[in-house]
Backbone as JSON, one array per atom type, in Angstrom:
{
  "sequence": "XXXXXXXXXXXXXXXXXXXXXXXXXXXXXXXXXXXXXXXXXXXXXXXXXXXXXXXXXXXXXXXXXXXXXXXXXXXXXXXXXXXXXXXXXXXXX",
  "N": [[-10.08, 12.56, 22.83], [-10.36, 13.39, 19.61], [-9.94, 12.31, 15.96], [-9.94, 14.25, 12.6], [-10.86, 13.43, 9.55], [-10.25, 14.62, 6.45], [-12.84, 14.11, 3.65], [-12.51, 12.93, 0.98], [-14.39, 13.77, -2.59], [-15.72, 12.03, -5.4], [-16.74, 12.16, -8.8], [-18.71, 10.32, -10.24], [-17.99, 9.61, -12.87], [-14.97, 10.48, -12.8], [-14.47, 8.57, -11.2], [-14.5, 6.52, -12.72], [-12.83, 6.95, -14.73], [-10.45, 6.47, -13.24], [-10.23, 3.69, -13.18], [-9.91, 2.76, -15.52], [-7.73, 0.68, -18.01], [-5.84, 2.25, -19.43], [-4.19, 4.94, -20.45], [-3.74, 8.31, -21.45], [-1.3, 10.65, -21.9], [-0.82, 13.87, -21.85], [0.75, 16.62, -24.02], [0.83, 19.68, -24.0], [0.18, 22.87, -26.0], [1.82, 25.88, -25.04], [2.77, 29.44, -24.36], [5.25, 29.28, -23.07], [7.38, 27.55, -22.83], [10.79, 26.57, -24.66], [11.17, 25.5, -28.02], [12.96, 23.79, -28.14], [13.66, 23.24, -25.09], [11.45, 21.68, -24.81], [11.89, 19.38, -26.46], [13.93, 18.8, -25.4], [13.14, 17.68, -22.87], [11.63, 15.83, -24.21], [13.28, 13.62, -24.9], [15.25, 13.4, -22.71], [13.71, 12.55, -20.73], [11.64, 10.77, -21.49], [12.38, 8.96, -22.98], [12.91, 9.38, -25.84], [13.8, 9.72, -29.46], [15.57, 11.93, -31.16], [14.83, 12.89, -33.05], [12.05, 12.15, -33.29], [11.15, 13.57, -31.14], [11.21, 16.07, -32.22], [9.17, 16.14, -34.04], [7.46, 15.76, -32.26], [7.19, 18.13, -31.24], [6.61, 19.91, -32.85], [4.37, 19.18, -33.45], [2.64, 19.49, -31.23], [2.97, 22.64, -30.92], [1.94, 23.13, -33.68], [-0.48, 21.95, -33.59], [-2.19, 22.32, -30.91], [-1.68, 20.72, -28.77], [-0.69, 16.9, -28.0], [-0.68, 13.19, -27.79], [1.64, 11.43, -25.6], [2.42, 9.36, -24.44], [1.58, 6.47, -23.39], [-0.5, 4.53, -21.16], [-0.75, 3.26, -18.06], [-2.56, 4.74, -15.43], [-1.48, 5.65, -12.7], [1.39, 5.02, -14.05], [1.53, 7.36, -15.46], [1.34, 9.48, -14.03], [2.86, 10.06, -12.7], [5.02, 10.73, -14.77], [3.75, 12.91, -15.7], [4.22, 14.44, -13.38], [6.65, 14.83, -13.5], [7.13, 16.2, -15.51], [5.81, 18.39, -15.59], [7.54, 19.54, -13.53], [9.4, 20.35, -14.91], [8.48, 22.3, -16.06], [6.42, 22.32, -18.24], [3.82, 21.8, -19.93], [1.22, 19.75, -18.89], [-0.96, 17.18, -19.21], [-3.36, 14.38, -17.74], [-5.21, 11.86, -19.18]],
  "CA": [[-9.46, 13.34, 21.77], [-10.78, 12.78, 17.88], [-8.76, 12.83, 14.53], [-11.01, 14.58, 12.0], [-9.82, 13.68, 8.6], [-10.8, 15.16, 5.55], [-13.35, 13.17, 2.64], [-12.69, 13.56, -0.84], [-15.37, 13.03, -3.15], [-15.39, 11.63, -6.81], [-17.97, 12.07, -9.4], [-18.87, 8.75, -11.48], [-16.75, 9.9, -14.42], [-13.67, 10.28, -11.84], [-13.82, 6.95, -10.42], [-14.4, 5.06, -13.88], [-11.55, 7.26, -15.35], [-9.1, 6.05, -12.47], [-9.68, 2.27, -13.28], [-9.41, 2.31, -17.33], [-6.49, 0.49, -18.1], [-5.26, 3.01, -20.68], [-4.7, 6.87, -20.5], [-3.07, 9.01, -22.2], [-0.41, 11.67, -21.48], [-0.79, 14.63, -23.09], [1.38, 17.23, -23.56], [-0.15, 20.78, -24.29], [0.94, 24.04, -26.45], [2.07, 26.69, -24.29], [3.82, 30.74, -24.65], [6.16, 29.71, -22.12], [9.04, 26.89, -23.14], [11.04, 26.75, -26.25], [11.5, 24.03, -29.09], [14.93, 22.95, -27.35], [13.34, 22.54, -23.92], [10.46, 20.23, -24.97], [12.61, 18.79, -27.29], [15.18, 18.43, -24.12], [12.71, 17.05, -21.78], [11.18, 14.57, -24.4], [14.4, 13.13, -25.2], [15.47, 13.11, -21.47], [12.16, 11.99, -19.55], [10.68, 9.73, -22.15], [13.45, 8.56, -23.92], [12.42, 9.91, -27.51], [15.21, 9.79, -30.46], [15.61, 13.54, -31.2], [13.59, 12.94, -34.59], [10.8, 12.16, -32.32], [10.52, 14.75, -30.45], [10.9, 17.25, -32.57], [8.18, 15.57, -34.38], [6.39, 15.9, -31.39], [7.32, 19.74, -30.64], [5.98, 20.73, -33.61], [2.8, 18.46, -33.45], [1.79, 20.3, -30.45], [2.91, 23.79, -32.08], [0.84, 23.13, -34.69], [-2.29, 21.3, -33.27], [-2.27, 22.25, -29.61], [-1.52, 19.15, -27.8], [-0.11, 15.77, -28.49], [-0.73, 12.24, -26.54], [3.27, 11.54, -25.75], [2.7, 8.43, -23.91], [0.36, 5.84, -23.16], [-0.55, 3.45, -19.7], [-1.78, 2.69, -16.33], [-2.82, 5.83, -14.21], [-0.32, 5.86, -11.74], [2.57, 5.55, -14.62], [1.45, 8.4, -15.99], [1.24, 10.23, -12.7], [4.86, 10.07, -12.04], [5.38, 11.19, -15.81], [3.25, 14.21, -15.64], [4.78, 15.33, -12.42], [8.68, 15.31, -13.58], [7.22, 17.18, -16.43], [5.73, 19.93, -14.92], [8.68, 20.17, -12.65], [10.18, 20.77, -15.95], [8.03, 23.6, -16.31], [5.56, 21.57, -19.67], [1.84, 22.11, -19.49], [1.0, 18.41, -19.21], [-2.4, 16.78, -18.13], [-3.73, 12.7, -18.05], [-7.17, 12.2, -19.89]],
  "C": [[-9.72, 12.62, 20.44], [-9.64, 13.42, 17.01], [-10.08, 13.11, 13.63], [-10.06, 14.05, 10.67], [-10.65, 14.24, 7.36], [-11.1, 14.03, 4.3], [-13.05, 14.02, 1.85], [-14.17, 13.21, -1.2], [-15.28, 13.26, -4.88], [-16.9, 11.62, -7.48], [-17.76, 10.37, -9.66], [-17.58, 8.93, -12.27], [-15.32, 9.92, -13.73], [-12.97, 8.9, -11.67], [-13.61, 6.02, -12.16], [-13.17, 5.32, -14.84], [-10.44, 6.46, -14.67], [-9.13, 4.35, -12.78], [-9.79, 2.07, -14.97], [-8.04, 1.62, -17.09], [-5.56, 1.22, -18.74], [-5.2, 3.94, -20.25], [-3.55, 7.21, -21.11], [-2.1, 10.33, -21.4], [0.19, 12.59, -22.52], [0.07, 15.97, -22.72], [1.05, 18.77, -24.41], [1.05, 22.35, -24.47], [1.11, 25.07, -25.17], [2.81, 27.98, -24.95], [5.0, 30.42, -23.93], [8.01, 28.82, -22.73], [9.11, 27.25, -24.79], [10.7, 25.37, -26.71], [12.29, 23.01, -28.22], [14.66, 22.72, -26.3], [12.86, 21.57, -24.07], [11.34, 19.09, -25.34], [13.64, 18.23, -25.86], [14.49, 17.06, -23.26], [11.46, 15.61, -22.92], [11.83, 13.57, -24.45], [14.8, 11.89, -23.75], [14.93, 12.18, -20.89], [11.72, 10.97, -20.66], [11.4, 9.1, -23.33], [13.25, 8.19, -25.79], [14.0, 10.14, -28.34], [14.84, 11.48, -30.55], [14.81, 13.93, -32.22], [12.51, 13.0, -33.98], [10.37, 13.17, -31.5], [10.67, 16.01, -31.16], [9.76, 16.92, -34.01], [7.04, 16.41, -33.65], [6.1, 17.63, -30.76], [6.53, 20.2, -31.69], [4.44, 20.13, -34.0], [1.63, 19.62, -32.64], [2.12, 21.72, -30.61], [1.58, 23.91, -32.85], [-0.53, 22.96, -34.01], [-2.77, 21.66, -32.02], [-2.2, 21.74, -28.82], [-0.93, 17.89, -28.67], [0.09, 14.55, -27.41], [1.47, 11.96, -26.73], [3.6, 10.05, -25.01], [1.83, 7.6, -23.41], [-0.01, 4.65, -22.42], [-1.17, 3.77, -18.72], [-1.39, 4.37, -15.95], [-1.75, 6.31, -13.69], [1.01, 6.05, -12.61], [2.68, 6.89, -15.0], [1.86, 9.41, -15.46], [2.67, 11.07, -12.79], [5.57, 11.12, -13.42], [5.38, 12.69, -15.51], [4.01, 15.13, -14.74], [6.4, 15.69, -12.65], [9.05, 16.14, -15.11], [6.95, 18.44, -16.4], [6.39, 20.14, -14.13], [9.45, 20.64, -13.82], [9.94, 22.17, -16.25], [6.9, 22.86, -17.48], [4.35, 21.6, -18.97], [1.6, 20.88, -19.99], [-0.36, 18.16, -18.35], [-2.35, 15.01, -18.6], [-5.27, 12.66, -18.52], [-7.16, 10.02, -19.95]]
}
C-alpha cells in the first residue's frame, strides 16, 4: 500500500521572494468595506493610533493600495490572514 502525495512547484521568482528578509503588507482599495471598518481593523489588528489609520484609509481610497506593515514572510502571513477574515483585500509582495 503507497501514500501518493501531492508536489508543489515554485517558479524562481517564488522561491527568491519567500527568502527576502523584507515584504510588505499591502492593503488594497476595495467597493466592499467602509472607512470605520478599515479604520476598525487597523486600529485593532495592527495597533494603529486612530490618526493613523485613517491616514491610511484614505491613502488607499485615494491611491489604491497602501504598504501597512513591514517583515519576515511568515509575520506577514498570519497578518494577511486575520485580515481577510476581516473581510480587507490584502496581499504580501
Amino acid at each position: 500500500m503507497g501514500v501518493e502525495t501531492a508536489q508543489e512547484t515554485f517558479t524562481l521568482e517564488e522561491i527568491l521572494a519567500s527568502v527576502k528578509e523584507s515584504h510588505k503588507l499591502i492593503l488594497w482599495n476595495d467597493d466592499i468595506n467602509t472607512f470605520d471598518h478599515v479604520i476598525y481593523c487597523l486600529i485593532h489588528h495592527l495597533q494603529y493610533t486612530e490618526t493613523q489609520a485613517e491616514r491610511i484609509a484614505w491613502k488607499v481610497h485615494t491611491e489604491g493600495k497602501c504598504a501597512v506593515l513591514e517583515g519576515p514572510y511568515v509575520e506577514l502571513e498570519i497578518y494577511r490572514k486575520i485580515l481577510k477574515a476581516e473581510g480587507l483585500t490584502v496581499s504580501v509582495e
